[in-house]
C-alpha positions, -999 to +999 in steps of 0.1 A: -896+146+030-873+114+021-840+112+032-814+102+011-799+066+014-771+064+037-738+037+027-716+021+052-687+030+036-675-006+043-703-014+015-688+014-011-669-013-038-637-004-042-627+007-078-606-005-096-573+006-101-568+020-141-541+001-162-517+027-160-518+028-122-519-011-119-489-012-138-467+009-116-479-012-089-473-046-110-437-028-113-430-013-081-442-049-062-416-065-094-386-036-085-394-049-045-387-084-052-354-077-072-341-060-046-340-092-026-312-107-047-277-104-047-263-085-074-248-120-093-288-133-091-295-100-103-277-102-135-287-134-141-325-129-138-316-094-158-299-120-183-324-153-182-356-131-184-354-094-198-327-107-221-336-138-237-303-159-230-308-196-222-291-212-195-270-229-219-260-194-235-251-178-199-230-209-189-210-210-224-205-166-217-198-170-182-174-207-187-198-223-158-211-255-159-251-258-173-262-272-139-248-245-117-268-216-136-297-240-133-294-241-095-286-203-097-314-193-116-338-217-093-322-203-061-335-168-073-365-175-087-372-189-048-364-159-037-383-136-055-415-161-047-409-162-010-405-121-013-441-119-032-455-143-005-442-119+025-459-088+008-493-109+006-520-107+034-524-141+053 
């Protein structure tokens, strides 16, 4: 009589996730990062990114000068990196 073949399950490959389900977890990690900002980085990410609006177009609506959305828009972007890095094991 054979046995059957016993797996550790550390040796059982994990599947992968299907695209639906990776996408809720692209979005929730994405929603997670947001949340990080301040509600004027916010609007500009919302503005910059989902949007379309150039820096030049949200300095001319906003009557700032081109360099401080720059900054502002460089200042988040840091932010949301540094909260992806956090969530990441070492």
């Amino acid at each position: 009589v054979s046995r059957p073949h016993l797996v550790l399950v550390d040796e059982v490959p994990d599947r992968p996730a299907g695209d639906e389900e990776y996408a809720l977890i692209e979005r929730d990690e994405a929603l997670r990062a947001l949340a990080s900002l301040s509600d004027a980085e916010k609007r500009l990410i919302a503005r910059a990114y989902f949007r379309g609006m150039t820096a030049r177009e949200i300095a001319e609506a906003d009557s700032i000068p081109l360099g401080t959305v720059k900054t502002r828009l460089r200042s988040a972007l840091i932010k949301i990196r540094r909260s992806n890095e956090l969530k990441e094991p070492s």
